[in-house]
Every structure is written in C-alpha cells, then in structure tokens.
C-alpha positions in Angstrom: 29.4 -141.0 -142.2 31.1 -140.1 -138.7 29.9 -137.8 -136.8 31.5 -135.1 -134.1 30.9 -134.4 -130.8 31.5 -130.7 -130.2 32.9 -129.7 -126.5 31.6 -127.1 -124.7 34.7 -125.4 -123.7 35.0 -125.0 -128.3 32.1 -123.3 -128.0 31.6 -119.4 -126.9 29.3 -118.9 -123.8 26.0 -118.2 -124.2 26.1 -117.3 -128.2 22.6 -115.5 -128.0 21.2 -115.4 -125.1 24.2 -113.8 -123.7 24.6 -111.3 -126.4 24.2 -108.1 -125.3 22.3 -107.3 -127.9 19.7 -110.0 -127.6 17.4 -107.7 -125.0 14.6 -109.9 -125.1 14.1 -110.9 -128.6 11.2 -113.3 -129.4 12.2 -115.9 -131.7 15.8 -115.9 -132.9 15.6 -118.5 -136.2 18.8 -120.0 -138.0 18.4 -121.1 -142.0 20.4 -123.3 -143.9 20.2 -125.0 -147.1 22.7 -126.9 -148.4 21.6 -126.8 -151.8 21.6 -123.0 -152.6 24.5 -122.5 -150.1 21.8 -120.2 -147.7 23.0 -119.1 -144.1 20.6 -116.9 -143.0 19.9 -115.7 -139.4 15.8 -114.4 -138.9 15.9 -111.8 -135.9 12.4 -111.4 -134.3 12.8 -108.5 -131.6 8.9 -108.0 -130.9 5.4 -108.5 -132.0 3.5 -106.2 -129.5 2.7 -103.8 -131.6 2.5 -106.2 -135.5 3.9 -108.5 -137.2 7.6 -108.1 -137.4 9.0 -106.4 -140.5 12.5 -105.3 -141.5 14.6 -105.6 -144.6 17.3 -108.5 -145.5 20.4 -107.8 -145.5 22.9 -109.7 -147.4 26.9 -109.2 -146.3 29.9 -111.0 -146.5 30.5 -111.3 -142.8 33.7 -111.7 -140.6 32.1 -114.4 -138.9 28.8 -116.2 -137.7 29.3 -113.8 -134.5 29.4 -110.8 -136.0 26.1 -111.7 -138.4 24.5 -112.6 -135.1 25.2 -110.0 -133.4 24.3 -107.4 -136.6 20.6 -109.4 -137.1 20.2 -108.3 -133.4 21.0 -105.3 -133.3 18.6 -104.2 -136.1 15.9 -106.3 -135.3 15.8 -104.3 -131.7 16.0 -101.1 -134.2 13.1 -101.6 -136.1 10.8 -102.2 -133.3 11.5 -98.8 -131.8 11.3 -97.4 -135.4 8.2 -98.7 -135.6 6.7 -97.8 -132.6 8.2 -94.3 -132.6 6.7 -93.5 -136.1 3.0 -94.9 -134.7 2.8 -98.0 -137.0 1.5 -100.9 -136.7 4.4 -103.1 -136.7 6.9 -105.0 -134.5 10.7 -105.1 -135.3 12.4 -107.6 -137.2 15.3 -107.7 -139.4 16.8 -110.8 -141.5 20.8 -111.0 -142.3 22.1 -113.5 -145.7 25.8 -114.3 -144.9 27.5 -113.7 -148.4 29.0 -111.7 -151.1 25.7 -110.0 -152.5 27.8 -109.8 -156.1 28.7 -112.7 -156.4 26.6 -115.6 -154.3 23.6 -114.2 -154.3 20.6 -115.9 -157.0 17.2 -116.4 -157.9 17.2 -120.1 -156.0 18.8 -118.8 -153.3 16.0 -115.7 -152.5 13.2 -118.3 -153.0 14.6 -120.8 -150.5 15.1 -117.5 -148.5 11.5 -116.9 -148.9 10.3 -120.1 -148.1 11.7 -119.6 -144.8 9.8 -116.6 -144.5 6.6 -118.2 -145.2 7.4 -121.1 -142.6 6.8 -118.1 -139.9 3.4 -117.4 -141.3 3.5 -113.6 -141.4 4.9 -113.6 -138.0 7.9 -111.9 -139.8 7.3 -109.5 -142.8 11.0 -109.1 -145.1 12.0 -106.4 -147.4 14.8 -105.0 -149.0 17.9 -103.9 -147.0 21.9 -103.9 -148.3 23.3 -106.0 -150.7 19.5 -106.0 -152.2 17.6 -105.1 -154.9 13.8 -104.9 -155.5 13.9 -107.6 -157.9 15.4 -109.7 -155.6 12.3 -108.7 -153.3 9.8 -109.8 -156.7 11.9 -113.5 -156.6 10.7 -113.9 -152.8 7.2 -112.9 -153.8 6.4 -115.9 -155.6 6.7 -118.3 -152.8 5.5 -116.1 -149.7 3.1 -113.0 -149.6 5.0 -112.1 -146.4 7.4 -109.5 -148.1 6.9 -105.9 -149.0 9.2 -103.5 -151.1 8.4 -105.7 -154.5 7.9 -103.4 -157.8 5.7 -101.5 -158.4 4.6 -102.4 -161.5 3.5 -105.8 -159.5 1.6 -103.6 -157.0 4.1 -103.0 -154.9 5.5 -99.5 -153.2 8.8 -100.2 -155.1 12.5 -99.2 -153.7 12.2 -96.9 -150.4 15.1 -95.7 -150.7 14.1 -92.2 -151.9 11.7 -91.7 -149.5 14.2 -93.4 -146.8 16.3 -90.7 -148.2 14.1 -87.8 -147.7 12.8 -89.1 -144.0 16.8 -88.2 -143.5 17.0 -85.1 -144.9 13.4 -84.1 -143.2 15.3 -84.8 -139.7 18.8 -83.2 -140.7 16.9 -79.9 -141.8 15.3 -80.3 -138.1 18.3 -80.9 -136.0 20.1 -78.0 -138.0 17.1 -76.0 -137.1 17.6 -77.0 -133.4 21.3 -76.6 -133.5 22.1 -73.6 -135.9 18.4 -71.8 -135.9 18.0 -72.3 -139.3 16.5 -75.4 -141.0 18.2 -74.3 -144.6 21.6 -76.5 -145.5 22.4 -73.7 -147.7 26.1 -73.4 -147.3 26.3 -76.0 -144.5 29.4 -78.3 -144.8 27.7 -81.6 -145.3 30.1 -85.0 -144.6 27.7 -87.9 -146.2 29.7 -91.6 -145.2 27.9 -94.0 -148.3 26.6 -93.2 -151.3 24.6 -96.3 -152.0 21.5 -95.9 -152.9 20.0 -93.3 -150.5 23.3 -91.7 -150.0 23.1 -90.5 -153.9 19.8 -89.3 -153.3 20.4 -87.7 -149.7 23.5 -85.8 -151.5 20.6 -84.8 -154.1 18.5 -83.1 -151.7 21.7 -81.6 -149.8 23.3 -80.1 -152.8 19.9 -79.2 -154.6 19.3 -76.6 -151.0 23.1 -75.2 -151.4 24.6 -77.6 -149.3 28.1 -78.0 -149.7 28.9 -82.3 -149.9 31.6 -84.0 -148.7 31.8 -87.9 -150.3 33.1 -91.1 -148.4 32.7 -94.5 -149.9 34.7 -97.8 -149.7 33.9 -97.6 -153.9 36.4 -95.4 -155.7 34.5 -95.6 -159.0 31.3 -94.5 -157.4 32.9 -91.5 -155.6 34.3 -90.4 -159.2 31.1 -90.7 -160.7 28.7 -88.9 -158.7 32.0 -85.9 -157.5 31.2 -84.8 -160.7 27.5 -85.7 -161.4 26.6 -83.3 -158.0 29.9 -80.7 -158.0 30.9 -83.0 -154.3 34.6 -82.8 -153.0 35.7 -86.6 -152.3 38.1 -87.8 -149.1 39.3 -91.2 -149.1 39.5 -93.7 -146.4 38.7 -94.0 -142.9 40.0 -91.1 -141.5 37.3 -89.1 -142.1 36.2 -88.2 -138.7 38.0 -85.0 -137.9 37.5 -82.8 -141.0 36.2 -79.3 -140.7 32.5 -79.8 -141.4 28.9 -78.8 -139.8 27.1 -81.7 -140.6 28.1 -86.0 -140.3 26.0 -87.9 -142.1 26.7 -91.6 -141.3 25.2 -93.5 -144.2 26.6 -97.4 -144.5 27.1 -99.7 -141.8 26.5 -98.5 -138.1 28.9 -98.2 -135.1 30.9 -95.6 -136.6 30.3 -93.2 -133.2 32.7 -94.5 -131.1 35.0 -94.4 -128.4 37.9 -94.0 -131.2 35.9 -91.2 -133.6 33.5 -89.6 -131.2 36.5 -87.3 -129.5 37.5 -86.7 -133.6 33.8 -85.0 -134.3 34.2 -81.0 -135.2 30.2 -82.3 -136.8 27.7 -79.9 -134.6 25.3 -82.5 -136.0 25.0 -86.1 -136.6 22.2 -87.1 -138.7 22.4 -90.2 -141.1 20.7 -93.2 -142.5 22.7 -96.1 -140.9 21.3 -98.1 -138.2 23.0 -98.1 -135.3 25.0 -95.5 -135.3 25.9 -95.3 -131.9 28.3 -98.0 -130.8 27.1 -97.9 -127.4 23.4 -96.3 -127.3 24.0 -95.0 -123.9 27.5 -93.9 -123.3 27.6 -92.3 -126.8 24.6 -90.9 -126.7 25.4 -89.1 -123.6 29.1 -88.3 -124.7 27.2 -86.3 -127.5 25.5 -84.2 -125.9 28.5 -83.4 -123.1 30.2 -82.4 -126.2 26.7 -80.4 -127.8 26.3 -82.4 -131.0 22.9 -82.4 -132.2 22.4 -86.1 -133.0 18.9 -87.2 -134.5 18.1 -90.6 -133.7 18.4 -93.0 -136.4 15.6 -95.1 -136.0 13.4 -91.7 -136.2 15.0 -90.2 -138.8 15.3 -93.0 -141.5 12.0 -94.7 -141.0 11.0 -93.3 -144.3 11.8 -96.9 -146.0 9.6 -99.1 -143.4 6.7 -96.3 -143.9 6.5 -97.0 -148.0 7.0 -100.3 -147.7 3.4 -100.1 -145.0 1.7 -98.5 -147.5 1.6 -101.9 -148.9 0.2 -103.5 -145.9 -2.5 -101.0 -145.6 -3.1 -99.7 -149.0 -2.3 -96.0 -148.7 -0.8 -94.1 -151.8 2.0 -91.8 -152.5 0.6 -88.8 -151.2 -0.1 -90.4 -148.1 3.6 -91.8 -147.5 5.2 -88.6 -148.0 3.2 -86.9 -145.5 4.4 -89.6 -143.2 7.6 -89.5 -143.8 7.7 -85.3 -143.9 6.5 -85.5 -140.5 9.5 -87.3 -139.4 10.9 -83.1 -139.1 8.2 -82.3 -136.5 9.0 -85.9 -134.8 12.8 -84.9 -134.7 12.0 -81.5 -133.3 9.6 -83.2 -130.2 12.8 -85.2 -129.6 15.6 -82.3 -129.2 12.9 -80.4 -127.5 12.4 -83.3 -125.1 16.0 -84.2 -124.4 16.4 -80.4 -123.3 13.1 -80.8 -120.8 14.3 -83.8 -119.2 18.3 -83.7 -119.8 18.1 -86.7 -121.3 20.1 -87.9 -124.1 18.3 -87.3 -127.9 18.6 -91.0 -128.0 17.0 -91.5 -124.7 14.4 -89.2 -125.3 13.2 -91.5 -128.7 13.7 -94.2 -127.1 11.3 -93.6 -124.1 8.7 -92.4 -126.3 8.8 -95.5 -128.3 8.8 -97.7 -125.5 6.1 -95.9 -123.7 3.7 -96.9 -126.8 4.7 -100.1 -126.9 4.1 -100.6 -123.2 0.6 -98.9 -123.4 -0.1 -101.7 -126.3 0.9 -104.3 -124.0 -1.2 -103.5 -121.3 -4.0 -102.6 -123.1 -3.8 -106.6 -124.8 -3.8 -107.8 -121.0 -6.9 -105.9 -119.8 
C-alpha cells in the first residue's frame, strides 16, 4: 500500500472553519464506513439550551462542499427553531451523501446510528428528506438517541402532518397580517414540493378554498395529486413570476435569491423549506423593501421538531397540537415586532431566539 501526501494549495482554504455558515458550531463530526459505503457529516450548532436534535437528511450531493455547507446551515436552523418555539433543545442536523432510492439500507442506517450513539445523546437524530420512519425504527435498535420512530413502537411517528399544519398555522397568520384576513379562501396559493408535507400543506390549503398551484421536480407526483386535490400544475424552474398571492417554498432552501426575489408578484412567502433565504440578511431586508410578508421558516415549520419532543418528554397528541397551533400567535408577535422596530421578519425571530438562548447562557454561568 502507498500512500499520498496531499498539498495544501489542492486543498480549499479553511473547508469549515471558514465557511460562512459555520457561525460557531460546536462539534462538526465526519463519518465513514467503508463497509456500508456511509459518508455522513454530523452538524452540532449548539447545546445551550439541550441536547442537539435535527433530522437526517439523505441527498445525492454535488460535492463534499456543498453537503458541508447544507449540514451547516441547518444545524444553525434548528437551534433558533428550537429556541424560538421555547424547547428544550439545541440545534443539530445530520446530512447522508447518496441517492436515498437507490443506496440507502438497513446496514447502512445502523452504522449511521452507531455513530449517533458514539456522541452519547449529545446529538438526538430524526427523520428529514430522503427518509422514512422506518428508516428512523432501523437506527433505534443500536442508539436510544433518535426520535420520529413509529408509533406503534412508542414513538410520535412521521411529523410531517403536524410539520404541515405548523405551516399552514403561520401562512393563515402572515395572510392575516398582510391581507387582514386569516382565511385562504380564494387566495392564489404557489406550493414548490409536494413531498410529504407539501401533499398535506396543499390538503389544508385546498380544504379552506384555496386555489393551489403545484411545482415538483416529479412529473408523476404532480399528475397524481392535480387531480386528487382539483390543483393547476407549472413545470420547471421558472416558477417565480406567476400571478399568485401566496409562495410556498417547500423542498430545498435558497430559492429567495438575488435571481428570483425581483421575479416575486407573492405578497407572502411562507413555506416549509429551511433556509429559504439565500442570504438571511440582504433577503430578508430586500423583502420587506418590496412589502412581502415573509414568515420565518424556522418558526413556521417547527411543527416536526415539536412531535418528535413529545417523545423526549412524554406529552400526547393533544398536547403537540396546541404547540404547534400556537406557532399562528408566534408568527403574528413576529410581523408585529418587525413593524415596532423596522426590522426585518427574519431579524425580528431571530433576536427573539437568541435573546433566550443568551438568557440560558448566563443563567448556567451564575
């Protein structure tokens, strides 16, 4: 065997540290198993306020670069999700580099999982894209540290319905703010997604009169549920101009822009993809130059990280959708906030966050 010795210059500068989006993480940890193929990146933002949770997501990346800088990113989200929803937990997130259809298997989730245990409940996985709940029951049987398993194994089962309805809860609130009327009825609604809880978020939408507009990269799905809820269908990515009241960003984030944000006729952004905003600030205050309502996505689709708490602390079904209901009042504090201060919507949840995470801090030194 021979090995290499790697150059500097071959190498970027600064691959995490540097990041932009690394802001501080706590533990950044890098998996590999030869045996089951795993590449896994394990994103620990921070711990102040809990243990780290945050779903796995498993994607078939453009590079090593781009899962890095995705695992950061979301990490950093759910700790302000967290904090601004007054749990108990830190933010963490976990990215599997792959094609979820067709690499993903039983021995690769439990080596997944026994790197999850190796933190000892520092970080707390769950389901997130390109995974199921059984996939969630595999990692069970070598760690306890995972929530989101079925529930027929005592578990809070898929949140994506009730991640679903934490969305719709905060679009009825920012059309309240925005058009003085929480009702969708009649509302042209653009939903981007229909995975999982974009199906059920068009559910809600067209069930209140809404009238849905469909985008997904899946033809087949589009045709099945156009007819299944009455929704008009627009292919491809140039979605960003059409003629509707309400975007509803729900697959991968980034898609506010500098290219699409001067295409928005949307009055109001509210979706279930993480990081929506390519740039949190700039965006965010392009947005409201323009007078978009946009609800803050780490509020408004918190409803997922609050079922899967219920298994940490043991509350029941009645008690997670109060949680997540409240996520309309939450949304409502923010817009009324970013109009006190002129802030930014974004700046507005962010602060509050922060503030309770600071106030944790603090309190743990005195």
């Amino acid at each position: 065997m021979t090995s290499e010795i790697i150059s500097t210059k071959a190498l970027k500068n600064d691959p995490v540290f540097g990041q932009m989006s690394f802001d501080g993480h706590e533990q950044i940890v890098f998996c590999n198993d030869e045996d089951t193929g795993l590449k896994a990146i394990i994103g620990i933002h921070n711990t102040v306020l809990g243990p780290a949770l945050g779903g796995t997501r498993m994607w078939n990346y453009e590079s090593e670069w781009h899962a890095l800088n995705d695992v950061l990113r979301l990490s950093r989200g759910m700790t302000y999700k967290a904090a601004i929803t007054g749990l108990n937990l830190g933010g963490g997130k976990a990215v599997i580099i792959g094609n979820a259809k067709t690499q993903k298997n039983a021995a690769l989730m439990r080596r997944f999982g026994e790197f999850v245990h190796s933190l000892s409940g520092n970080y707390i996985t769950a389901e997130d894209v390109g995974m199921e709940t059984s996939d969630m029951d595999i990692v069970r049987e070598v760690t306890p540290y995972v929530t989101g398993i079925s529930e027929s194994k005592g578990g809070a089962g898929n949140p994506s319905p009730i991640t679903a309805y934490g969305v719709f809860m905060g679009m009825k609130a920012a059309a309240k703010h925005q058009f003085g009327t929480e009702s969708l009825d009649g509302k042209k609604v653009l939903v981007q997604g229909v995975g999982h809880v974009g199906e059920t978020l068009v559910k809600h939408i067209t069930n209140e009169g809404g009238q849905v507009i469909i985008n997904d990269i899946n033809e087949a799905r589009l045709a099945e549920l156009s007819k299944k809820y009455n929704a008009n269908v627009v292919l491809g990515n140039d979605i960003y101009g059409l003629d509707v009241d309400i975007y509803a960003p729900c697959a991968l984030g980034a898609t506010i822009n500098d290219k699409t944000i001067h295409q928005l006729k949307a009055k109001v952004i509210a979706g279930a993809a993480n990081n929506q905003l390519a740039d949190e600030i700039k965006h965010g205050r392009l947005l409201k130059e323009k007078g978009i309502a946009y609800a803050p996505d780490f509020l408004i689709n918190a409803g997922g990280i609050i079922n899967v708490y219920a298994e940490l602390e043991g509350y029941g079904r009645d008690e997670i959708n109060r949680k997540t209901e409240n996520i309309y009042n939450t949304t409502l504090d923010i817009f009324k906030l970013s109009e006190q201060e002129n802030i930014t919507t974004y700046r507005a949840a962010f602060n509050i966050a922060q503030n309770r995470i600071d106030s944790k801090k603090k309190e743990s030194k005195s």
